[in-house]
DRENRO-24565 format. One line per 4 residues: number of its first residue (from 1); their letters; for each residue x, y, z of N, C-alpha, C. Coordinates in steps of 0.001 Angstrom, whole numbers, always signed. Example, Ala and Ser with C-alpha at 12.3 -4.5 7.8 and 13.67 -1.06 7.14 Angstrom:
<recs>
1 = as = +13190/-5690/+7800/+12300/-4500/+7800/+13200/-3300/+7800 ~ +12850/-2250/+7080/+13670/-1060/+7140/+12900/+30/+7870
</recs>
This chain:
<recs>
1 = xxxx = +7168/-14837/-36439/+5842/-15072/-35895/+5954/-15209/-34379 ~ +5001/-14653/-33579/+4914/-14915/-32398/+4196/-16055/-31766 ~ +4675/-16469/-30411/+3678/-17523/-30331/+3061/-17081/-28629 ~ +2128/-16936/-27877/+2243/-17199/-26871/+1076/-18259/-26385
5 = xxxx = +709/-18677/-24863/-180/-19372/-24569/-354/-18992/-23144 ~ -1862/-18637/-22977/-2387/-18363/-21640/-3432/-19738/-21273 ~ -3689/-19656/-20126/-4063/-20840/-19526/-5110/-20357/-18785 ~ -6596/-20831/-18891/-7882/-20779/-18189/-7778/-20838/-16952
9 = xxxx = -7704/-20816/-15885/-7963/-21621/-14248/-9227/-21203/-14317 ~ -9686/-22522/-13486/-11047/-21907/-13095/-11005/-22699/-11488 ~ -11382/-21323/-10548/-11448/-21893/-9074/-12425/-22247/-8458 ~ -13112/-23390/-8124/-14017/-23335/-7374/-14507/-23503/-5954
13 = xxxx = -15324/-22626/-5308/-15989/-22847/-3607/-17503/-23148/-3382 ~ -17912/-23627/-2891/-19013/-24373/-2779/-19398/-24256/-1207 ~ -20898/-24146/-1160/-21278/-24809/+111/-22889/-25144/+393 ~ -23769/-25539/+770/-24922/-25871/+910/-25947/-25624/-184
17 = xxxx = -25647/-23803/-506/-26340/-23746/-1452/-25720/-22778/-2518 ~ -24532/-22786/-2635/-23904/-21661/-3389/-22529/-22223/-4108 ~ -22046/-21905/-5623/-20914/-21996/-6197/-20400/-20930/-6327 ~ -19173/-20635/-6365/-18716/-19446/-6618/-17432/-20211/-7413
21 = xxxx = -17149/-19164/-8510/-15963/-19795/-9409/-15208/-18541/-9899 ~ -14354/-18548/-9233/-12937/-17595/-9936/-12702/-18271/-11474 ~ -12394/-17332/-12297/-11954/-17437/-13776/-10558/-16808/-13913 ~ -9306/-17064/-13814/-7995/-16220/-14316/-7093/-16529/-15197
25 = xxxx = -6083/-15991/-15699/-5800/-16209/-16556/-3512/-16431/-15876 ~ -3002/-17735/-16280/-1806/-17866/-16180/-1187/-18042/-17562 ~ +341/-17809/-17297/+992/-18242/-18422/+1855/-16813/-18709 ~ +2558/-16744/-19534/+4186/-15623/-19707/+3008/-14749/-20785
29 = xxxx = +3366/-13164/-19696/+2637/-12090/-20375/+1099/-12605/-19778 ~ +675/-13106/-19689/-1236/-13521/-19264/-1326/-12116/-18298 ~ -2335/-11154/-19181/-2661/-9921/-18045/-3411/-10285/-17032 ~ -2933/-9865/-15511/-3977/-9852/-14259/-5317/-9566/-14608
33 = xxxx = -5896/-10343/-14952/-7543/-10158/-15074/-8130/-11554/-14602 ~ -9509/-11188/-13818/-10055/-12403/-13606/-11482/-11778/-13171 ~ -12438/-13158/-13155/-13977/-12246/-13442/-14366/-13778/-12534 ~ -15365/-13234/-11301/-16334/-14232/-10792/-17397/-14600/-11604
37 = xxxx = -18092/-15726/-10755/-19268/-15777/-11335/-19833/-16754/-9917 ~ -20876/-16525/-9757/-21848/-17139/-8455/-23226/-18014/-9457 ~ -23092/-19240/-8667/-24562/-19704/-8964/-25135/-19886/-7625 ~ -26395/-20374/-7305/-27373/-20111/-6572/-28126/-21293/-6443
41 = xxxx = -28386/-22089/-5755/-29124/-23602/-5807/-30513/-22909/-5068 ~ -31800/-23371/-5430/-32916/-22498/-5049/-33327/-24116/-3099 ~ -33293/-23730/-2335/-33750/-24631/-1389/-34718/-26004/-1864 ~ -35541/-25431/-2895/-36546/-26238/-3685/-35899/-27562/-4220
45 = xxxx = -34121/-26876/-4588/-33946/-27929/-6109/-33206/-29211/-4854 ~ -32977/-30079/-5367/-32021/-31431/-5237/-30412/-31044/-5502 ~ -29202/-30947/-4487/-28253/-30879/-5108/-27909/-31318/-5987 ~ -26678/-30923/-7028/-26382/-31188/-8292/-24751/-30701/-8253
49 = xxxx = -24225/-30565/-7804/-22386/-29697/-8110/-22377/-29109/-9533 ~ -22545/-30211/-10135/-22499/-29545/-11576/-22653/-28832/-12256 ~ -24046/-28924/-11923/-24697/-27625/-12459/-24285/-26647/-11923 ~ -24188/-26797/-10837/-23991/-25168/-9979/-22374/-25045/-10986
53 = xxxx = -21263/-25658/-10639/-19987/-25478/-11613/-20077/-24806/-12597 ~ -21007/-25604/-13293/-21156/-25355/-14941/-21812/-23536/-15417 ~ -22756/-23765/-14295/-23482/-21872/-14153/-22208/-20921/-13687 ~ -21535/-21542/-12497/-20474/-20375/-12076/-19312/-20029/-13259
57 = xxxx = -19100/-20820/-13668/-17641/-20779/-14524/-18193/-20513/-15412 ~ -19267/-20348/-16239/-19471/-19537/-17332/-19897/-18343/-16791 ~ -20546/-17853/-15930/-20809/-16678/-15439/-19188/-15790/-14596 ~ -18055/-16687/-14952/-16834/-16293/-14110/-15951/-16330/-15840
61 = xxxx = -16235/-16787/-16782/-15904/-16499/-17851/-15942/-15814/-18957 ~ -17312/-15260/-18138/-18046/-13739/-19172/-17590/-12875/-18586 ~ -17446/-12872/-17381/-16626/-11471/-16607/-14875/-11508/-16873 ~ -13911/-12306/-17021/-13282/-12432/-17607/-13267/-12107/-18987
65 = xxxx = -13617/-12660/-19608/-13865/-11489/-20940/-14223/-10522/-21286 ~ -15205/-9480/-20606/-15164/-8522/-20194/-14240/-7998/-19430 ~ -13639/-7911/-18591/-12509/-7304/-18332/-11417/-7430/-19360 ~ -11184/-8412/-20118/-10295/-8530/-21181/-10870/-7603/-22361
69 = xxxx = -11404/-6978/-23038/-12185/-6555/-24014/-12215/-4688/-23141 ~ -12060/-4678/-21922/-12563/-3261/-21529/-10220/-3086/-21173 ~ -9688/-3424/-21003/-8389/-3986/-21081/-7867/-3389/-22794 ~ -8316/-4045/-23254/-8071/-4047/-24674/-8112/-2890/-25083
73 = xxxx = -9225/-2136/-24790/-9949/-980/-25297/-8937/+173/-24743 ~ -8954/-51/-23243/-7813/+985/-22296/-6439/+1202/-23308 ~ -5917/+204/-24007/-4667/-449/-24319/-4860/+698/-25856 ~ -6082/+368/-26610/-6182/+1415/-28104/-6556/+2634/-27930
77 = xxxx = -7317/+3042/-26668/-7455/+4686/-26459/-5585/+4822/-26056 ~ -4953/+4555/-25662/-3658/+5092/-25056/-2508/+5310/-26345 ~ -3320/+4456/-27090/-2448/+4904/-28465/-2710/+5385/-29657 ~ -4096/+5247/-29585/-5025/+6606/-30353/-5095/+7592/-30182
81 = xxxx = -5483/+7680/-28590/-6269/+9142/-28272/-7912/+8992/-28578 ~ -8158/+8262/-28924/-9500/+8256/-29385/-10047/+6926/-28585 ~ -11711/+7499/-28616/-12203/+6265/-27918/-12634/+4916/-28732 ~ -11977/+3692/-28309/-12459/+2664/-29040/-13775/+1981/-29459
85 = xxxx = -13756/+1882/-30645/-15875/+992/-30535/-15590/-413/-31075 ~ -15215/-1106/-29695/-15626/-2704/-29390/-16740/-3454/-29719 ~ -16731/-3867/-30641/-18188/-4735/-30332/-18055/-6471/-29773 ~ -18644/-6392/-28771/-18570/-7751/-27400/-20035/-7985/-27532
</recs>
């Protein structure tokens, strides 16, 4: 049986009115993939970090999985020949 383990990072930058959060992936074998995600504080709202966090890193974790899943797909056309049907 195999075992391995990859590891989430999630990076975050911030400033007045903006989060931005890197999503990547570490750990032995973990493929180079990583997916942003931006949130947006409207001038209107009351800061919050959190929220803004909580919006970026899931919006930096769907792109990460998407690239993992379009990855995947690259990986079964190369040994098919045929095109893969993913459902994400």
């Amino acid at each position: 049986m195999m075992h391995n383990h990859w590891i989430v990072d999630l990076n975050f930058e911030e400033d007045d009115t903006r989060t931005t959060c890197t999503a990547s992936l570490s750990g032995f074998s973990a493929p180079g993939v990583q997916g942003t995600g931006t949130a947006r504080r409207s001038p209107d709202d009351s800061p919050d970090s959190v929220i803004g966090e909580e919006l970026a890193a899931a919006r930096a974790c769907s792109q990460l999985a998407h690239a993992l899943v379009d990855r995947a797909a690259t990986g079964i056309e190369s040994h098919t020949h045929e095109q893969p049907r993913l459902i994400f």
